[in-house]
N, C-alpha and C positions, 0 to 999 in steps of 0.2 A: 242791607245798607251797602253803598259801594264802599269797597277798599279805592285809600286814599295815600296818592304817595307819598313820601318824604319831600319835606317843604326845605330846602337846606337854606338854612339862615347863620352858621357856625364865622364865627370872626375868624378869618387867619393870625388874628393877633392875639398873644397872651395878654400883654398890656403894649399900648400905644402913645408912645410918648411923641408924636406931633404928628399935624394932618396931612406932612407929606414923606408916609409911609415909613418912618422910623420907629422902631418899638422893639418891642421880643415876640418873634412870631412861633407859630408850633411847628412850622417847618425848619427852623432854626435850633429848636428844643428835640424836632425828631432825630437830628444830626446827632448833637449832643449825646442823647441817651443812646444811640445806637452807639456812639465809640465808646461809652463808660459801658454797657453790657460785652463789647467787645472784649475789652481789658477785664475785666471779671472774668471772662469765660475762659482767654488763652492763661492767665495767672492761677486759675483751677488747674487750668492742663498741666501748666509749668509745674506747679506746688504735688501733684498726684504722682508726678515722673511719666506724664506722657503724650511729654513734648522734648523735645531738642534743648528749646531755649530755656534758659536759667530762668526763675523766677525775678531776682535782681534787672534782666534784659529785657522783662517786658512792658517797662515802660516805654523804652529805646523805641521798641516794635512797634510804638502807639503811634508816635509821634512818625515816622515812616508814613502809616499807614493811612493816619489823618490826612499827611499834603497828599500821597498820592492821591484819596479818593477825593478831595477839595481840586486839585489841579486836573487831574482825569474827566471831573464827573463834570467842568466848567470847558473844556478843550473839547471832550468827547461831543459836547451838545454843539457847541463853536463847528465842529468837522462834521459832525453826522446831520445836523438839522439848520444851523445857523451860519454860514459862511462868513455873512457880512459881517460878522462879532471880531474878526480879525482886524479889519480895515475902519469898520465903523465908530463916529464919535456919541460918548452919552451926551443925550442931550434931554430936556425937561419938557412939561407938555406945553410950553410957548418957543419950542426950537431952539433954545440956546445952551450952549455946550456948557457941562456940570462937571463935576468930578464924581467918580472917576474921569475922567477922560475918555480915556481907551474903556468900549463898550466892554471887552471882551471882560474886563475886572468889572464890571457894575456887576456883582453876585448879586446884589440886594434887589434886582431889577427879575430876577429867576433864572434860571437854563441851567438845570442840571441834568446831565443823562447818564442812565444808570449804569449803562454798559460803558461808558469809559470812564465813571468812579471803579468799577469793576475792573479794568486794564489797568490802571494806576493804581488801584490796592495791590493787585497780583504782585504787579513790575517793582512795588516800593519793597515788600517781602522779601522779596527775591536778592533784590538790593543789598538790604540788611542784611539776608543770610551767608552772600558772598563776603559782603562786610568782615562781619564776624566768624568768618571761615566755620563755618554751621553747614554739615555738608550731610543729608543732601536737602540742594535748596529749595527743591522742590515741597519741604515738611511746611517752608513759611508760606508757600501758598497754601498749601492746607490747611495751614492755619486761620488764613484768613479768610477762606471759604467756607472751615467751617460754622466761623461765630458773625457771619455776614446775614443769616437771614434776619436774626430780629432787628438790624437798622434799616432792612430793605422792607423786613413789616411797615415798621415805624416810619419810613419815609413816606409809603403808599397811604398810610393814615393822613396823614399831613398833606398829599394830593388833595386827599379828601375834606379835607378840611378847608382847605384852599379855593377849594371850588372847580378846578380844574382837571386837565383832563375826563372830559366827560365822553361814557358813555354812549354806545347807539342808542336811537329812539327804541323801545319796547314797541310790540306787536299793536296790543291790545291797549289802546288809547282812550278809547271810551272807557273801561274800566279798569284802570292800567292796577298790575301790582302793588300791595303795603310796599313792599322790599326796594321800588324803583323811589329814582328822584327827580325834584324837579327841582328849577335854580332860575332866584328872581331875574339874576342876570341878563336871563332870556330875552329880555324886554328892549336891553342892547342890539339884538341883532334884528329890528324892527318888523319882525312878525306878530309882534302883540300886539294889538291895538286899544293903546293908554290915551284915545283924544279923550272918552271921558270924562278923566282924570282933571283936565285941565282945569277946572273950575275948583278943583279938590287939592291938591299939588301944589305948591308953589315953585316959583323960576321957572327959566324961561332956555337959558344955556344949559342949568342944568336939570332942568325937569323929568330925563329918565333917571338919573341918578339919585332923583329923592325919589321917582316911582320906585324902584330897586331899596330905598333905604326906609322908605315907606313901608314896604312888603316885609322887608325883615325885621320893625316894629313892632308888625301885625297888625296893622289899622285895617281896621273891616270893610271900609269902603274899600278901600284900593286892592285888599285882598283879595275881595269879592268880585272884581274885575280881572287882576291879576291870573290870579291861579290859576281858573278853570282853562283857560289860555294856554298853560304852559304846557311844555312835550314833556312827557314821562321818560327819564333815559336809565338802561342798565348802571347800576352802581359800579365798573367796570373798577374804578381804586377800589374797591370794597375786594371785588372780585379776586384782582392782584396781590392786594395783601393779603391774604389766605394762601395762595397759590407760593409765593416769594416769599413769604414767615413760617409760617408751623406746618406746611407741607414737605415745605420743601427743608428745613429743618429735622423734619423728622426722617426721609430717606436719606440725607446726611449721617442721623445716630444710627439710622441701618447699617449702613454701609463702615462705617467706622465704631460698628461695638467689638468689631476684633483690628488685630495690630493691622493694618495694610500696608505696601508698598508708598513710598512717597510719591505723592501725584494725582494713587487712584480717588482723592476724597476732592482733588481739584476737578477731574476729570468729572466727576458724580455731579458734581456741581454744576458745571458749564453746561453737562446734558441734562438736568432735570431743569437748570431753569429756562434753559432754551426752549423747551416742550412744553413748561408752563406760560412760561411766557407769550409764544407761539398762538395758544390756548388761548389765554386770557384776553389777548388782542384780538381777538374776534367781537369780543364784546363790547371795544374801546374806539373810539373816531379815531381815524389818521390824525396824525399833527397836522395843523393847519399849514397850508404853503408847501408840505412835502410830497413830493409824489412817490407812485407806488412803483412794485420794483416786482415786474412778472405778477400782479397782483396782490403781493404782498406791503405792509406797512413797512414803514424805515428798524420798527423794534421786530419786527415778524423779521426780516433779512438778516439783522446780526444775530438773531436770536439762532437761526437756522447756521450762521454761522459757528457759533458757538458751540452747538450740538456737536459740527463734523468737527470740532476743535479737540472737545470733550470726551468723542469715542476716541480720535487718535490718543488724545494723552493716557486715558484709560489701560489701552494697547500697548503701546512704550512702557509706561510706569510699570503694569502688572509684570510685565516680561523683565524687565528691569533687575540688575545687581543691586544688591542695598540690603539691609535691615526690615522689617515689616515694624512699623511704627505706629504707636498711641493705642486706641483699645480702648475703649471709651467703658467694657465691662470687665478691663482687671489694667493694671499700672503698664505702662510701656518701658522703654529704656532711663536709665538715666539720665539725668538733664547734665546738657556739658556746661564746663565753665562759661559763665560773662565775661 
């Protein structure tokens, strides 16, 4: 029997309270859960002795870390992929301007980029620790790079969930992989051919959108027409969050089961995810509208950024005056006052 691939049907919403797009989505819930594992993780550190900051202070540290990575990860997308978001007004799908106003605050519309949630986690840390004369401040980025992969698991879930970000088409089309996906959506970019349907389907404005809501039903007609139609794509969020969660997590606990220098667990970070990252976009389409940069994607460039970021800090910090901090396999310093 042929292997058949993943039919994605998954709601972005947890529950949906009106038809135009309001509710609690799992992309919103992934957010969530990744700063309460955050806060768990650093208030271990805190609570073991090894970290800098007081147990009492890590709340303080949350609340930093939250705007950065909500103002970074909305700017970063705004700068690296989206320019018009600065100047452009929201508006609804019959053109007329909505609130927010200003595109660049319609969160709820999407653009988040991970790499300037990642610049604005780093820079809010950093913040804090000069704040609170916590020296050296280099510990609060390591802080935050440490306990950053499981919201950057948890977010690459929520891609997935979302439907978005897809994948390149797979090889082998006639009998594509269990593990690929396929996504009713497809039917939007008018390579299906749903006439058909037409007899089956009701509406007429919006007839691919019940074909698309049809499919995710599972009505047999429309399936049956549907499906065998659609492109097989690499699960490429799938891919990612493996790569960006418990990979790259775990050369993290490598790296910091003994005291290190402050910096080198920033620097460990910046270069595994660049290299995974790098990696994993292979298997991922360009954002639509962006172009490429020497052949590379827009996350392949800062990725490769980040790498020669990562080995300088690495260099600096290891060679660096200071204490050797945390130890993930016996207590560090103790924590200074809040």
């Amino acid at each position: 029997m042929l292997a058949e691939s993943y039919l994605h049907t998954l709601n972005p919403y947890l529950v949906q309270l009106s038809d135009g797009g309001f509710g609690i989505r799992w992309y919103g819930l992934a957010y969530v859960a990744g700063f309460v594992i955050a806060w768990m993780l650093i208030k271990w550190l805190a609570r073991t002795n090894r970290s800098l900051v007081a147990p009492a202070a890590v709340g303080d540290l949350m609340i930093y870390i939250i705007v950065g990575v909500l103002v970074g990860g909305r700017l970063g997308y705004a700068l690296f992929y989206d320019q018009s978001l600065f100047l452009g007004l929201t508006r609804d799908e019959a053109g007329n301007v909505v609130a927010p106003w200003w595109s660049l605050l319609a969160i709820n519309r999407g653009g988040m980029a991970s790499h300037g949630g990642m610049i604005g986690a780093l820079l809010a840390a950093l913040i804090f620790m000069a704040r609170r004369r916590l020296f050296p401040v280099m510990h609060g980025a390591d802080l935050i790079a440490f306990v950053a992969p499981p919201g950057l698991f948890l977010g690459r879930l929520a891609n997935f969930i979302n439907g978005e970000l897809w994948g390149h088409p797979v090889a082998n089309q006639s009998n594509p992989p269990w593990w690929s996906v396929k996504y009713p959506e497809e039917v939007f970019t008018g390579t299906i051919d749903v006439e058909p349907l037409r007899q089956v389907v009701p509406g007429q404005e919006m007839f691919l959108a019940n074909v698309v809501e049809a499919v995710r039903q599972g009505e047999p007609t429309v399936v049956n027409v549907v499906v065998p139609q659609l492109t097989a794509y690499y699960p490429s969020q799938l891919f990612q969050a493996m790569a960006e969660g418990p990979i790259l997590f775990l050369v993290l606990i490598a790296v910091w089961w003994v005291p290190r220098k402050a910096g080198v667990i920033t620097g460990t970070f910046l270069l595994t995810y660049g290299v995974m990252r790098i990696i994993t976009e292979i298997f991922r389409q360009p954002d639509e509208g962006v172009a490429l940069i020497m052949g590379l994607s827009r996350g392949q460039a800062l990725s490769a950024i980040m790498i020669l970021v990562g080995l300088l800090v690495i260099v600096l910090s290891a060679g660096s005056k200071g204490p050797r901090i945390g130890g993930l396999g016996g207590p560090g310093p103790q924590p200074a006052a809040a």
